[in-house]
C-alpha positions, -999 to 999 in steps of 0.1 A, spaced: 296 729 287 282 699 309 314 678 306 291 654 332 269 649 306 290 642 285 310 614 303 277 600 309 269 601 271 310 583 268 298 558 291 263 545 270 283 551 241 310 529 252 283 500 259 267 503 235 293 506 207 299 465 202 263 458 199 265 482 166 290 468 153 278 434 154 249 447 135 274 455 104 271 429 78 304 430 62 302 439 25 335 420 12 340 437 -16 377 440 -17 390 414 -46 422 396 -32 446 381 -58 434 350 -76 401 355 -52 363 361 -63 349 393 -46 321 383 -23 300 410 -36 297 393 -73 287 363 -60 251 380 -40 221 395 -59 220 429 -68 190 435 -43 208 423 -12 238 441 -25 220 475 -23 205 466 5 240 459 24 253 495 6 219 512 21 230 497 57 266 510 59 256 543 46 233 541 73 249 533 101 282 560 87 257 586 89 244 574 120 284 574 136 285 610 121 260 622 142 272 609 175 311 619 166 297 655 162 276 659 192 306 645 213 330 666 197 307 697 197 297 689 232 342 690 244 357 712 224 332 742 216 319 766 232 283 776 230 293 813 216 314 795 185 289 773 177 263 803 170 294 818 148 297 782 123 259 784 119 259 819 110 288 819 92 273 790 68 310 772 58 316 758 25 319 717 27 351 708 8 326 688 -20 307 715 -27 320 719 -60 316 685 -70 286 680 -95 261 664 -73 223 676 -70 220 699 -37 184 700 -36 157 676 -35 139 685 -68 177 680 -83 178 650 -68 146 640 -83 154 647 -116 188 629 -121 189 594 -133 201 560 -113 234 560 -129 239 597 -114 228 587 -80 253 560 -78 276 579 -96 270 610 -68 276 584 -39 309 573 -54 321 614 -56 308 621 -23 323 587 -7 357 589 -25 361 628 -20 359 622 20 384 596 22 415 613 22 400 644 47 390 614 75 422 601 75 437 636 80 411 640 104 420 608 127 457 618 126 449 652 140 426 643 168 457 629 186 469 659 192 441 669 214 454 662 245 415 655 260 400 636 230 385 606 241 395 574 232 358 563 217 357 597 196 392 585 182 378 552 173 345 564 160 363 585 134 389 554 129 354 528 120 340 556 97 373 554 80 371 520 74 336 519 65 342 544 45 364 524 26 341 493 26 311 510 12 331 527 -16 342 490 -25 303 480 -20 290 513 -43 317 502 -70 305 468 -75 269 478 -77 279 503 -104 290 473 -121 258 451 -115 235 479 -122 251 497 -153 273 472 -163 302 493 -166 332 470 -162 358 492 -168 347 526 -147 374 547 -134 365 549 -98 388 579 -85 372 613 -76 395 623 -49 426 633 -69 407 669 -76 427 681 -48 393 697 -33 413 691 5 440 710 15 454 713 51 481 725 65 510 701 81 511 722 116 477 747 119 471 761 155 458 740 180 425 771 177 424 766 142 424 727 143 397 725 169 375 745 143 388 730 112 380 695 126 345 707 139 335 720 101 349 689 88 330 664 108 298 686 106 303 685 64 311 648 69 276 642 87 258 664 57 271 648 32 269 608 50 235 618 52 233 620 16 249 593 6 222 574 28 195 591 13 209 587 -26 208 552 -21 178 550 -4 162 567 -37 175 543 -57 161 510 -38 129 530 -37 129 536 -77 141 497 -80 105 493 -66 78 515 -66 92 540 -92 68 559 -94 58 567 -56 93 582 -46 97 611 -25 
């Protein structure tokens, strides 16, 4: 484990972290009492659009907060063991398409529909997820705030996802929670062993299925305009 390398990767990342965050266009979605949601009042084109970004740029935060946390807290030997071992992701039994010919197949209301399962069913597990990473007595502070932004984001693009549902479908009155399936369990106390691992499956699931949030949506913009030249 270079931990040299890794400070130096703590140090770009550290720099470079406000410029990213300016390039986050807010999505306003959240309706305050006796308030207009700001996401009714813009197209439904640069609505998807703004979706399409966060997702990006969760799935992009996904990445990094693995390879950091990967690059600290396991050991070369362990990661060989996760790969082999292939781990279930805790949404694996929700009914989304896992393959690309799925994916193909299903229409725009179930892609939209599949983002909303897969963004509501991780909301819960990154919460758990930030409160266990203070324990680590090591964890650094941007890896604690990386997973705190995805959190929010998180939260933002659901907000973002519902509204388009609405736009799109024009289904006013859609019940928006997945989450209460109870697909995540975890334990008040585990070992500090067991955590380490736990929280490396759960941020490698969380990077799978981030990227296919990004990658639902981006189907969707694509069938909004060349529908019949999607990959």
């Amino acid at each position: 484990m270079n931990m040299m390398a890794v400070k130096q990767r703590s140090a770009w990342a550290v720099l470079l972290w406000p410029c990213m965050l300016t390039m986050s266009i807010p999505l306003d979605c959240k309706e305050e009492p006796g308030s207009v949601s700001h996401c009714n009042s813009i197209s439904q084109e640069k609505l998807l659009d703004r979706v399409i970004q966060h997702a990006e740029l969760i799935y992009h935060v996904s990445e990094e907060s693995f390879s950091m946390f990967e690059e600290m807290f396991i050991p070369f030997p362990l990661r060989l063991q996760r790969n082999q071992a292939g781990y279930a992701c805790i949404t694996k039994t929700l009914p989304i398409p896992s393959s690309k010919s799925e994916t193909q197949q299903i229409s725009d209301k179930w892609l939209l529909h599949s983002v909303l399962m897969l963004v509501q069913s991780w909301v819960e597990p990154l919460v758990y997820l930030q409160t266990t990473l203070e324990r680590y007595d090591d964890a650094p502070d941007m890896l604690l705030n990386k997973t705190k932004w995805m959190s929010e984001k998180l939260i933002s693009l659901e907000q973002g996802v519902v509204v388009l549902i609405k736009k799109m479908l024009d289904e006013g009155t859609l019940t928006t929670t997945y989450s209460d399936q109870g697909i995540f369990q975890h334990d008040a106390q585990p070992e500090m062993l067991e955590s380490i691992l736990r929280d490396y499956t759960l941020l490698g699931c969380f990077k799978k299925d981030a990227h296919k949030m990004e990658a639902f949506l981006k189907l969707l913009k694509c069938r909004q305009t060349d529908k019949y030249n999607c990959a």
